[in-house]
Each structure stands twice: as structure tokens, then as C-alpha cells.
BATORVEX-211060 format. One record per residue (C-alpha): x, y, z. Coordinates in pm, 1 decimal, m for minus. Example, Ala and Ser with C-alpha at 12.3 -4.5 7.8 and 13.67 -1.06 7.14 Angstrom:
2
+----------+----------+----------+
|       c1 |       c2 |       c3 |
+----------+----------+----------+
|   1230.0 |   m450.0 |    780.0 |
|   1367.0 |   m106.0 |    714.0 |
+----------+----------+----------+
//
This chain:
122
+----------+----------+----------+
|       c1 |       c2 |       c3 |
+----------+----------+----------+
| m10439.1 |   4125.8 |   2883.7 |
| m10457.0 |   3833.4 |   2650.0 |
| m10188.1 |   3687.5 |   2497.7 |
| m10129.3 |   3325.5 |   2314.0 |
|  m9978.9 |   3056.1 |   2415.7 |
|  m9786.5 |   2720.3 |   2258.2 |
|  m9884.6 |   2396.6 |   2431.6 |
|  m9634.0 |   2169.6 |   2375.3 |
|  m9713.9 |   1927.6 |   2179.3 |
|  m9546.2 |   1623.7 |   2068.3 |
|  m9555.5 |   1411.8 |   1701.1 |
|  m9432.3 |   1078.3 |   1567.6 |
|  m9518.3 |    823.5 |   1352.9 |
|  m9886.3 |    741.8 |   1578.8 |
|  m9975.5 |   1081.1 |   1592.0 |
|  m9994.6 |   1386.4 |   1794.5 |
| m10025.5 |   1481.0 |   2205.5 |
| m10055.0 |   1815.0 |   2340.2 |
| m10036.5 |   1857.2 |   2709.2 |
| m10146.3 |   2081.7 |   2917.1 |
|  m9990.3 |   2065.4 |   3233.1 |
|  m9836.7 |   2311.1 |   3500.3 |
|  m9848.6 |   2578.3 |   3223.1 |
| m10182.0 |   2773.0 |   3259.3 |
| m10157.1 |   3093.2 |   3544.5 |
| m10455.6 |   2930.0 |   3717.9 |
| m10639.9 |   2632.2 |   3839.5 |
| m10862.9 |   2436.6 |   3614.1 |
| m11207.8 |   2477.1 |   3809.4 |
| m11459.6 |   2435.8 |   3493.7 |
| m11452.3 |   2282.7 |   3174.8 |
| m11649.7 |   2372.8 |   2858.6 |
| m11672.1 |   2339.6 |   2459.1 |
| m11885.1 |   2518.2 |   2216.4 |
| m11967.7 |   2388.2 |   1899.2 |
| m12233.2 |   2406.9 |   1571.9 |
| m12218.3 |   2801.7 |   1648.6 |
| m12466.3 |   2943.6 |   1424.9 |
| m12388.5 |   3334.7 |   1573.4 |
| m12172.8 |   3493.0 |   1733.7 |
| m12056.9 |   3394.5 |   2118.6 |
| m11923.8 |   3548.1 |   2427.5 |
| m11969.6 |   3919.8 |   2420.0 |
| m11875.5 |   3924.3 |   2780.4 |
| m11583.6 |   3984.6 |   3069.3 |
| m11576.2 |   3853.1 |   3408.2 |
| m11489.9 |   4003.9 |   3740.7 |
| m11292.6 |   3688.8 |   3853.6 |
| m11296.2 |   3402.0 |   3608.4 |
| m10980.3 |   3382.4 |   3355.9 |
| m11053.5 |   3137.9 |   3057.2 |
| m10810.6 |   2930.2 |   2829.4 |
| m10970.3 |   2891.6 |   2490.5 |
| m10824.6 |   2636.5 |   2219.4 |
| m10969.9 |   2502.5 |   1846.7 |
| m10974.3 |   2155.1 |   1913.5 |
| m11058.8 |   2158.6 |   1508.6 |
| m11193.8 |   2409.3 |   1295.4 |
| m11111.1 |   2800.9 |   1313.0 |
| m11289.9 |   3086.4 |   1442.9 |
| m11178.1 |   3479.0 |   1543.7 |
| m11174.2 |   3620.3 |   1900.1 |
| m11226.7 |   3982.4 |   1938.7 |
| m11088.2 |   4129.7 |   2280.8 |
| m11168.3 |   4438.0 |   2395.1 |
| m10936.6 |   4537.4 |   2730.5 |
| m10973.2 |   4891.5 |   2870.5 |
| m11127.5 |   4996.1 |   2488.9 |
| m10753.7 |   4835.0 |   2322.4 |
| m10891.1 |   4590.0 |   2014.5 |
| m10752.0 |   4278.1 |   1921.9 |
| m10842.2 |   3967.9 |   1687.4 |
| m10685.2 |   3629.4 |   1698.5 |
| m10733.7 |   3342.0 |   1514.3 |
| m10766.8 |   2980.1 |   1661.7 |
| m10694.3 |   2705.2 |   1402.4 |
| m10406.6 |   2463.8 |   1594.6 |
| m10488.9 |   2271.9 |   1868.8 |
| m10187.8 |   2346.7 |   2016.5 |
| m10268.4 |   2725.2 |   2090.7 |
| m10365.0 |   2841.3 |   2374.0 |
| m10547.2 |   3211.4 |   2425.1 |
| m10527.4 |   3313.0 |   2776.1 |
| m10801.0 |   3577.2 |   2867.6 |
| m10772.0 |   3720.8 |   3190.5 |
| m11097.5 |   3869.4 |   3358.7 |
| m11079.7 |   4179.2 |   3226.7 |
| m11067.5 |   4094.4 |   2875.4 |
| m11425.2 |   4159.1 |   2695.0 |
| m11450.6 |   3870.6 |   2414.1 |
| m11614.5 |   3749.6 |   2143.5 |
| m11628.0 |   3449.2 |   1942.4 |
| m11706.0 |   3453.5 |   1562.5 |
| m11656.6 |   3308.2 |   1226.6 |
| m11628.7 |   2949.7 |   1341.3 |
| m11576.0 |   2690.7 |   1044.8 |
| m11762.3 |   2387.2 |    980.4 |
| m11691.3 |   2150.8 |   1262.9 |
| m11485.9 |   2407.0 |   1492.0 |
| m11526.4 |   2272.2 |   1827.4 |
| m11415.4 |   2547.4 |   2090.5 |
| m11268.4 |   2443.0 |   2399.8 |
| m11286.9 |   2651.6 |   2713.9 |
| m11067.8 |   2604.0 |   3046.6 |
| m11172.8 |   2849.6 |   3323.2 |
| m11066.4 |   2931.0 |   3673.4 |
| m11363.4 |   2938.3 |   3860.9 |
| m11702.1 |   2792.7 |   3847.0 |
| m12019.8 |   2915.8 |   3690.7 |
| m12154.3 |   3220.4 |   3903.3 |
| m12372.3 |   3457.0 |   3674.0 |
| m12274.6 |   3754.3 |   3865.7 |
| m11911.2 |   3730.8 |   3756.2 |
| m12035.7 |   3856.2 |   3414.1 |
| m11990.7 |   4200.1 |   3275.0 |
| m12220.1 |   4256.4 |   2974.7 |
| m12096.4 |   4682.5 |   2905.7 |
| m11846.8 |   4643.3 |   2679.1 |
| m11530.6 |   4902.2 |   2771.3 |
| m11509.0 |   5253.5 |   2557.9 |
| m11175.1 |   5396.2 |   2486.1 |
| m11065.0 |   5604.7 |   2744.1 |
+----------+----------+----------+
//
């Protein structure tokens, strides 16, 4: 189920850090941004792969769809985190100007991890 997470983050006088570090349920295996979105992105799960997604800058709305239960969040701070497990059917939309999307997953690209049927209500 996804859920959002605070990276901590630290801030003085030169600026800002956010780290993450020993705080995601998974392995880093592949690392990803998506920016000048023109459309709508995602509209996927995944058998295996869970995926961190932050707004490095910018804002944009992810829809998740698990077992047919709806949910929006909102990405604007670069120190949020939303954790999707595999489950989770997504999609990106309404991205500012200049919203750069950055994507931490757990495994590695393999098409056939993707599920394209998007879950009904049970």
C-alpha cells in the first residue's frame, strides 16, 4: 500500500541536504527521473519492483489504485518520499513547469514485471 514518507533533511545558513540513507524497505537497484511531461505517466503496477518517487522541483499528482482503493498525493517537497509497493497501480499527472520526477526502484528493468489491467473494486 503506499504511504509517504519524510526524508530527513537538514537546513542552515548554506542551504539544504536531504538524505536518503538506511530508510527505504528495499535496495536501490535502478535509478530514474522524468521530466518535460507533456501527458500523463505510469499507468502501471509491477509484480516485483517497489519504487520511491520524490519532486526534486516542481509538483505533480499520483493516482494509486491498490486492490480498486483510490488515492491522490501530491509531490511538491523534495523531502517526501512516496513509497509504492508492487501492487500499487500509478499514475503520474499534472506536473508543473520544471517538475523533475525522481524514481528509486528495487529491481532492474524487466518488461514482464509490468501489469497494464488496472484493478476493479472488488
Amino acid at each position: 500500500m503506499a504511504r509517504l514518507l519524510q526524508i530527513p533533511t537538514l537546513s542552515d545558513d548554506r542551504g539544504t541536504l536531504s538524505v536518503i540513507e538506511k530508510i527505504l524497505p528495499f535496495e536501490i537497484k535502478r535509478v530514474f527521473y522524468i521530466y518535460n511531461v507533456t501527458s500523463p505517466r505510469g499507468g502501471h503496477a509491477h509484480h516485483k519492483t517497489c519504487l520511491a518517487l520524490i519532486s526534486l522541483g516542481g509538483e505533480c499528482q499520483i493516482e494509486v489504485n491498490t486492490y480498486g482503493e483510490k488515492s491522490t498525493y501530491t509531490l511538491n517537497s523534495p523531502s517526501m518520499c512516496l513509497l509504492l509497493d508492487p501492487q500499487d497501480w500509478h499514475t503520474m499527472h499534472s506536473f508543473t513547469p520544471n517538475t523533475t520526477l525522481l524514481v528509486l526502484a528495487s529491481e532492474n528493468y524487466d518488461a514482464q514485471d509490468y501489469i497494464y489491467e488496472e484493478p476493479q473494486p472488488q
